[in-house]
C-alpha positions, 0 to 999 in steps of 0.5 A: 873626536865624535861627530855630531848625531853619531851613536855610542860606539857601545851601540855600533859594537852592539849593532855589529855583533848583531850583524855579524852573528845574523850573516853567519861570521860570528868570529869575524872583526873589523873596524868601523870609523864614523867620520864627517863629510871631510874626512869621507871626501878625502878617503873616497878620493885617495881610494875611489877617484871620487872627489865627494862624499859618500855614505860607506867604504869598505876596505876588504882585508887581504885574508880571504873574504871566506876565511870567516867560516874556519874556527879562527877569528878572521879580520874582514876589514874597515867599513868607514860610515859618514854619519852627516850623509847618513843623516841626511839619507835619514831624514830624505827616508823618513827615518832616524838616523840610528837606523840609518847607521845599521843600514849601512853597517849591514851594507857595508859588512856585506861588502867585506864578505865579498858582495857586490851589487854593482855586479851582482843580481840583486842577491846582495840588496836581498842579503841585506834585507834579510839579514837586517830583518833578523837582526833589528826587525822591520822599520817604521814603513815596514822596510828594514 
């Protein structure tokens, strides 16, 4: 089953290897669901305690979140993306959907790597510009 306005999943493959590459775990893997409102309310209130949607969860694997440095590949988790609140987001951004989606992919995989915004100084939301900068290049309003 596909949600509606979600990219091909040869896009979102395309996109993450982009990603990946960019933040320096070129051997790395995980898995992405793209999934309805519904389906994100219930796993941010199973694995959160929130009882509402949101717009990505990471689920860390329980390797070591620096182990996608070794010469192995590593699993660095799951990253769920609700793509009808990722469309929402866009349209309130003034931007498309697609891009929307690579935001939070990047946001997400960051997450896996062991970031976290909530605790940190800023250094993850500067990250991820940085890296979605060199990944895609700017945004249509010069933000990436």
């Amino acid at each position: 089953m596909t949600v509606g306005g979600a990219p091909s999943p040869a896009m979102v493959r395309a996109w993450t290897r982009t990603l990946l590459s960019k933040a320096g775990a070129k051997r790395a893997s995980l898995s992405i669901l793209l999934c309805g409102d519904a389906r994100m309310r219930t796993l941010n209130r199973t694995w959160r305690r929130k009882n509402r949607s949101t717009d990505v969860l990471s689920f860390p694997s329980l390797e070591e979140s620096s182990a996608f440095l070794s010469s192995s590949s590593s699993f660095l988790g799951d990253l769920v993306i609700d793509v009808p609140y990722a469309a929402r987001q866009a349209r309130r951004r003034g931007h498309a959907v697609a891009r929307e989606v690579r935001i939070l992919l990047a946001h997400g995989l960051l997450h896996l790597l062991g970031y976290d915004h909530e605790t940190d100084d800023g250094t993850m939301f500067r990250l991820q510009r940085r890296i979605i900068l060199a990944a895609f290049g700017d945004g249509p309003d010069g933000v990436p």
